[in-house]
C-alpha positions as CSV (number, residue, x, y, z in Angstrom):
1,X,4.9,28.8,0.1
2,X,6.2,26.7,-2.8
3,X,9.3,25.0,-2.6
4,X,12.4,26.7,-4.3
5,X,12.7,26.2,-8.0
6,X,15.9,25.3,-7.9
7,X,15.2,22.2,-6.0
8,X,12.5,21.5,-9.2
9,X,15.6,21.8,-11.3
10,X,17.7,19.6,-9.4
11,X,15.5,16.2,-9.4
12,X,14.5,17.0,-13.0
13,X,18.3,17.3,-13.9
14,X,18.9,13.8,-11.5
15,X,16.5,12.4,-13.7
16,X,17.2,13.0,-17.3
17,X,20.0,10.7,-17.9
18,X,20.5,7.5,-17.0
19,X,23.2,6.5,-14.6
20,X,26.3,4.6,-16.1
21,X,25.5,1.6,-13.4
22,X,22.7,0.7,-11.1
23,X,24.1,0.7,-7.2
24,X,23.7,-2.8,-5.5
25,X,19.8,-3.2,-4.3
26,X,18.4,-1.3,-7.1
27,X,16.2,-2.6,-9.6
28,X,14.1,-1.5,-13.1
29,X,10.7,-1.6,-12.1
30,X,6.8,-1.1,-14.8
31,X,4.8,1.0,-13.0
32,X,1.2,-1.0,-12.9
33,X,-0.6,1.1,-10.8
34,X,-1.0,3.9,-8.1
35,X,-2.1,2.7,-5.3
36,X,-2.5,6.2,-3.6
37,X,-0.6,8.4,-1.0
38,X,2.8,8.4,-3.0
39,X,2.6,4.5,-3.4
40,X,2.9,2.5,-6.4
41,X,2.5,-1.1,-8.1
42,X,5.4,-2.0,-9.7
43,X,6.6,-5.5,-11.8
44,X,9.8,-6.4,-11.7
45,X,11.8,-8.5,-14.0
46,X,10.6,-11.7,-12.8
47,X,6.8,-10.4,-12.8
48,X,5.8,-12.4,-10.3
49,X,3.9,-10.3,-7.8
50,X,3.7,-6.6,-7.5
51,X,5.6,-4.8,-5.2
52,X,4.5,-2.3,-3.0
53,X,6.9,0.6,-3.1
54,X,6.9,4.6,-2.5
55,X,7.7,7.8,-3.8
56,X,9.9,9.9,-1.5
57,X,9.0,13.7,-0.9
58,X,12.1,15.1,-3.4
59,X,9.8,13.6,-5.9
60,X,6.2,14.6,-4.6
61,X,4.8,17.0,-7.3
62,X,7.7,17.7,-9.3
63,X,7.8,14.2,-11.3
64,X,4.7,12.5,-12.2
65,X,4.7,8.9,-12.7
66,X,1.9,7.5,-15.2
67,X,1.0,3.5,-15.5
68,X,3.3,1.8,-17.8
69,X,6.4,3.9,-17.1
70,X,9.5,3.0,-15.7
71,X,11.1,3.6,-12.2
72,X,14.2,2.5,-10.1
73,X,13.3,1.1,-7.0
74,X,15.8,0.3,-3.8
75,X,14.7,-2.8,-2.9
76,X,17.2,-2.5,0.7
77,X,15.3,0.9,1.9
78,X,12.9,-0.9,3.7
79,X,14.9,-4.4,4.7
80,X,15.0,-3.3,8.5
81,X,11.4,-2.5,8.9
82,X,8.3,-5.1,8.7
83,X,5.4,-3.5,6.9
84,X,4.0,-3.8,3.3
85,X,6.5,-1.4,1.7
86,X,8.7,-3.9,-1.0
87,X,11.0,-0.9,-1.8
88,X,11.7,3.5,-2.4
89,X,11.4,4.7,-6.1
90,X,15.1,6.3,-6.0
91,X,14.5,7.2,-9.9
92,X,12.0,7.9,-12.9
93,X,13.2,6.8,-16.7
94,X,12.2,9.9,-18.5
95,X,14.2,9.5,-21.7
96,X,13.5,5.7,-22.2
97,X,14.9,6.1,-25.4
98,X,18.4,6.5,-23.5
99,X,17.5,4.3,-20.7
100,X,16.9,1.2,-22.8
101,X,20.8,1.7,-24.6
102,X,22.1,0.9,-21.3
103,X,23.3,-2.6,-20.3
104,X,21.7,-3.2,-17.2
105,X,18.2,-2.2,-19.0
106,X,16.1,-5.8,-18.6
107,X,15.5,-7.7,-21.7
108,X,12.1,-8.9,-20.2
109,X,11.2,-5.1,-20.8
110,X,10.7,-5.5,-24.6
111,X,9.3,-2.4,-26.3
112,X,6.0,-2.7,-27.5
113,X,4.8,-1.3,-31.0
114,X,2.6,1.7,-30.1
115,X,0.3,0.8,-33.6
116,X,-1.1,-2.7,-34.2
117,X,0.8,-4.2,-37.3
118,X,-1.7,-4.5,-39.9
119,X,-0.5,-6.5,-42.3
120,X,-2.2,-9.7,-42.3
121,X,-3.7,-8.7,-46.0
122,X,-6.5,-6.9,-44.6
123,X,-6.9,-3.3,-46.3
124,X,-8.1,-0.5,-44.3
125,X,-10.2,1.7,-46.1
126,X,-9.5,4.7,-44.2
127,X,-9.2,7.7,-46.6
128,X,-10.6,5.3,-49.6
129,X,-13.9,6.3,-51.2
130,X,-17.2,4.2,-51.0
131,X,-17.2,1.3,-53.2
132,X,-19.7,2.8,-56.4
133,X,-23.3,1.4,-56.5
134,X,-24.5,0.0,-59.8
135,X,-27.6,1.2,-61.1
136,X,-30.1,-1.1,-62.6
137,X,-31.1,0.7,-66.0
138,X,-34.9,-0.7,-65.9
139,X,-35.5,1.1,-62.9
């Protein structure tokens, strides 16, 4: 049996607005990859390494998380244990939009234009007809 709906409710109203500060220990993370089993890739500011983190069960199929999104990890959920886990995904930016008005939102997080910027001169000749072919009159 399915779990209750209002649960589904719940995380997906936890999720929809950014909080007015981030708590001590948590962090803006880009998703880079799914690693499998609830566990993720992330960069953090610094983008040195990825870190190894993972979704907790509140989230298991009710939020999906695609490569390239955003997420709040706690990087102090795992301090007292030694294994590969860097951190817990406590949140998913949904409305980035909103997310990105805040002032904790990293400047290293830039937005990037969805559409290449084409205007180096070049013209497109999408939706232009074929240049006309001249006819030689001899032939």
């Amino acid at each position: 049996m399915g779990r209750p709906k209002r649960n589904l409710l719940a995380t997906a109203a936890e999720t929809s607005s950014p909080p007015a500060v981030l708590d001590q220990g948590h962090f803006i993370a880009l998703v880079k990859k799914a690693e499998g089993n609830n566990l993720y890739s992330v960069e953090l500011r610094s983008g040195k390494e990825p870190l190894l983190v993972e979704l907790p069960s509140r989230f298991r199929s009710q939020i999906w998380i695609k490569r390239g999104g955003y997420v709040v990890v706690d990087r102090s959920a795992f301090d007292d244990r030694e294994n590969k886990l860097g951190g817990e995904i406590v949140n998913v930016v949904r409305d980035e939009k909103q997310w990105r008005k805040q002032a904790y939102w990293p400047p290293e997080f830039v937005k990037k234009p969805t559409y290449l910027d084409d205007s180096e001169g070049d013209e497109s000749t999408t939706g232009k007809m074929p240049p006309a072919e001249e006819s030689d009159p001899g032939e």
